[in-house]
Structure formats: structure tokens, C-alpha cells
C-alpha positions, -999 to 999 in steps of 0.1 A, spaced: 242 584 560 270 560 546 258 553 509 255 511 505 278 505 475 267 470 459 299 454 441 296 444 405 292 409 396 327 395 388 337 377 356 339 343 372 302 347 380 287 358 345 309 332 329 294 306 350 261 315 345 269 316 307 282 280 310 248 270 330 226 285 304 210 312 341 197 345 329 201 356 363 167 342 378 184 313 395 163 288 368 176 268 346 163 245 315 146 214 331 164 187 306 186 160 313 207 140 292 209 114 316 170 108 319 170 83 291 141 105 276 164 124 247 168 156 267 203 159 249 226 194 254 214 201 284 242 209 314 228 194 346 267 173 347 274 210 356 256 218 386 273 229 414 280 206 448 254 203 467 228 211 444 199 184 430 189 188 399 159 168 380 182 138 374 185 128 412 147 132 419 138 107 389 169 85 405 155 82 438 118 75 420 132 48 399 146 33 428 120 30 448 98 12 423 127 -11 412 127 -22 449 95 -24 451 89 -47 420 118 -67 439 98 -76 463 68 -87 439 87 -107 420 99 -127 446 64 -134 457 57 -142 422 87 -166 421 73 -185 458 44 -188 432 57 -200 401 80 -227 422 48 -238 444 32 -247 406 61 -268 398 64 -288 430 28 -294 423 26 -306 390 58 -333 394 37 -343 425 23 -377 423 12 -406 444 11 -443 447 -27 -458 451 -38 -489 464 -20 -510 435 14 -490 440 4 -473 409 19 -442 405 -11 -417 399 -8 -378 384 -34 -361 399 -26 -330 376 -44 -324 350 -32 -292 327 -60 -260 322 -67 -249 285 -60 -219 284 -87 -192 265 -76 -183 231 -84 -148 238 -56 -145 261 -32 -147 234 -53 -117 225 -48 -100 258 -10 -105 253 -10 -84 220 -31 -57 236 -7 -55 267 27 -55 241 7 -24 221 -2 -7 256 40 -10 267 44 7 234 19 36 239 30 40 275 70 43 262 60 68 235 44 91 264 77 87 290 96 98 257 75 123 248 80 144 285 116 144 277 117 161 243 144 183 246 123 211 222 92 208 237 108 211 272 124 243 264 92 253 253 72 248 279 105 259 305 100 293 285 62 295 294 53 291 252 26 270 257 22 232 268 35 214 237 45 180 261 8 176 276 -7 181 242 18 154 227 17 131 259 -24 130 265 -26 105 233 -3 83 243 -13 80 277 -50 78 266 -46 47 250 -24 33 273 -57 37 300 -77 26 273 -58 -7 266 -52 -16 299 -88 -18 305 -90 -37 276 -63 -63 288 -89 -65 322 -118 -74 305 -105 -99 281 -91 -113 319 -125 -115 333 -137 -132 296 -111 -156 304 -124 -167 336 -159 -165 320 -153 -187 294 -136 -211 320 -162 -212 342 -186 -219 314 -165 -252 311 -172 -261 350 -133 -253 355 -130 -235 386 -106 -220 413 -108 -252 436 -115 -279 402 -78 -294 405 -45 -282 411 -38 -266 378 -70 -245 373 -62 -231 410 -26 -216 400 -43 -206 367 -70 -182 386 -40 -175 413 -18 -164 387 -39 -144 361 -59 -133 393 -29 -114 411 -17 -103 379 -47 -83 369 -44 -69 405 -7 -54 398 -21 -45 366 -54 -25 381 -28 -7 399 -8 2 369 -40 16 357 -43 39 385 -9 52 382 -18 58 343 -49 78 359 -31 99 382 -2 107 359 -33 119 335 -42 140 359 -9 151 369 -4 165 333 -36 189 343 -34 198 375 8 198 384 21 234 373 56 218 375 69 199 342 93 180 366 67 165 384 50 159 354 78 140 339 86 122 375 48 110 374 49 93 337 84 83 339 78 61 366 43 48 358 58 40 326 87 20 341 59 -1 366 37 -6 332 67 -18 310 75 -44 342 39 -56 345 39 -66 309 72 -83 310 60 -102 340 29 -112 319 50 -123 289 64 -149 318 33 -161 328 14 -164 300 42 -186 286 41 -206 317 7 -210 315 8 -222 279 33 -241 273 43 -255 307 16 -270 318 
């Protein structure tokens, strides 16, 4: 019987696997420079053709909820130019008086409140993303030593849950304190965009909070750190957009009424 001779591995082949950091297992360190999460030295710019590393998966995630949000904000822009074609609206009345039918909504002091909560919530949340992208921690964790990123992430995203919740119910103490006044959806023009606005808002927002949930979860149950870091980088990225888009309402709602 003809012995099966299995050649050596050639120079070219240890050297690359030298240069790409591969004990031989075929696995390499799941960081990425380009991630935007501080996972510097790592050599995924390396890779062969043809092969996806982490950095293309959190691309195509990225992608899909800036597109997304595209088409949210241009629902909230048909929104926000409905409210100023109604409030330069006016009429003439039976003496060829011009009369403004708008009359402006107060709004709830503690919405300036809510705003503060939601800036400290986009901080917590950005502290998490970062946090799954420690290039120590990943190595780590890549080496089976322990689950140092889930220990360091949990806070963060904890009160991130926590003060989104918050930022709901000072919502719903908003439209309380409103009604308490008799100012309803369907009292005039103004307090109608005001419910309209906040009122779709907190809906994005309640689905923010969901995301938060699940990438809590994620950080449990997923045995992958890559999916782990896919799930809070991209709730983070929704949660940083939802408060921005706040930050434009609120001041619309303020000050430009």
C-alpha cells in the first residue's frame, strides 16, 4: 500500500499566518480598527480576497438602519413642513379682517427635563457601543478568559433601558399635565402637531427601547462577541439618531411656535 506523504507547510504559508496573527485554527482576533469602537492593531486590512471579516457585517448593519432612518426622517420632514404651512395660515372674516387662527401650545416644563434625561441616555448608550470594541477586553474574551465586555457593557446599557423609560413617562406627564389644562389633540391646530409630534416620537423611541432590550439579552444568550457587538453597535447608532431628532423637535416646539 502506497504510503500518503502530506507535504510540509511552506514558508509563504507560516509567514502569512504570522502576519494575520492564525495559530493554525483558521481564527483570528475579532477587532477592527475600522469599527470606530478603538479596536486599534488589529489586521482585518489584511484579509484575503474574498473573505468578510467583522468590518463588512457591521457595514451592511449600519447601512440598513441609516436607510431606514432616511426614510423616517422624511416623514418627519412632510411633518414639520405641514406645521409651518399651518401656522402662516390665516383667513379673512366677514370684515376682511385678516384672522390667525393659531394659537401657540405651552409647552410642559418637564420636557426640558426629558431632554436632559435623553442627552445622558445617548451618553450611556455610546459608552456601551465603545465598550464592545475594547481592543483588551476583546482579546480577552477571543481567548475564552472570561467575559470582561458583558461585565463592562451591562451598566451602560442598564441605564440606557432605564432612562429611556424615564424619557416615556415624563412624555405621558406632559400630555397629562396638558390635558389638565383642557388642551387636547383636536383643541386647535398647534396642540394637534404638538400630540402628533411628541406622540410619534415616543413611538421611534419605544422602539429604541426594544432594541436596548434585545441587545441586553444578546449579551446573555449570543455565544458570538461579533454578534454581540453587531447588536449594541447598531442599537446604539438608532438611539444616538432618535435623540438628535428630539433635540429638533423640542426646539421646534419651543421656540417656533
Amino acid at each position: 500500500m502506497p504510503a500518503i506523504i502530506t507535504p510540509n507547510k511552506t514558508d509563504q504559508e507560516r509567514k502569512r499566518r504570522l502576519e494575520d496573527h492564525d495559530g493554525g485554527s483558521g481564527r483570528r482576533p475579532p477587532t477592527d480598527k475600522r469599527t470606530g469602537g478603538g479596536g486599534d492593531g488589529d489586521n482585518w486590512n489584511d484579509r484575503s480576497h474574498g473573505r468578510r471579516g467583522p468590518y463588512e457585517r457591521l457595514h451592511r448593519y449600519r447601512m440598513g438602519i441609516f436607510f431606514a432612518l432616511a426614510s423616517d426622517l422624511m416623514f418627519f420632514v412632510a411633518i414639520v413642513s405641514t406645521f409651518f404651512v399651518n401656522q402662516s395660515a390665516s383667513h379673512l372674516n366677514v370684515y376682511n379682517h385678516f384672522v390667525d387662527t393659531w394659537v401657540p401650545t405651552v409647552i410642559p416644563p418637564i420636557l426640558w427635563l426629558n431632554t436632559v434625561v435623553l442627552l445622558i441616555s445617548s451618553g450611556t448608550i455610546e459608552m456601551a457601543r465603545r465598550t464592545m470594541f475594547h481592543e483588551t477586553d476583546v482579546m480577552d474574551e477571543w481567548l475564552g478568559l472570561g467575559k470582561p465586555i458583558t461585565r463592562r457593557a451591562l451598566p451602560w446599557l442598564s441605564a440606557t433601558i432605564v432612562l429611556g423609560f424615564l424619557f416615556l413617562a415624563g412624555q405621558w406627564i406632559a400630555w397629562r399635565q396638558l390635558a389638565s389644562q383642557h388642551v387636547f389633540f383636536r383643541t386647535n391646530q398647534s396642540s394637534h402637531f404638538f400630540y402628533l409630534i411628541t406622540g410619534v416620537h415616543a413611538v421611534h423611541l419605544f422602539i429604541g427601547i426594544a432594541a436596548l432590550i434585545a441587545a441586553f439579552t444578546g449579551l446573555y444568550v449570543s455565544r458570538q462577541l461579533e454578534n454581540r457587538q453587531i447588536l449594541v453597535d447598531s442599537t446604539a447608532w438608532y438611539w444616538h439618531a432618535m435623540g438628535l431628532l428630539w433635540l429638533f423637535l423640542f426646539t421646534l416646539l419651543a421656540f417656533f411656535q
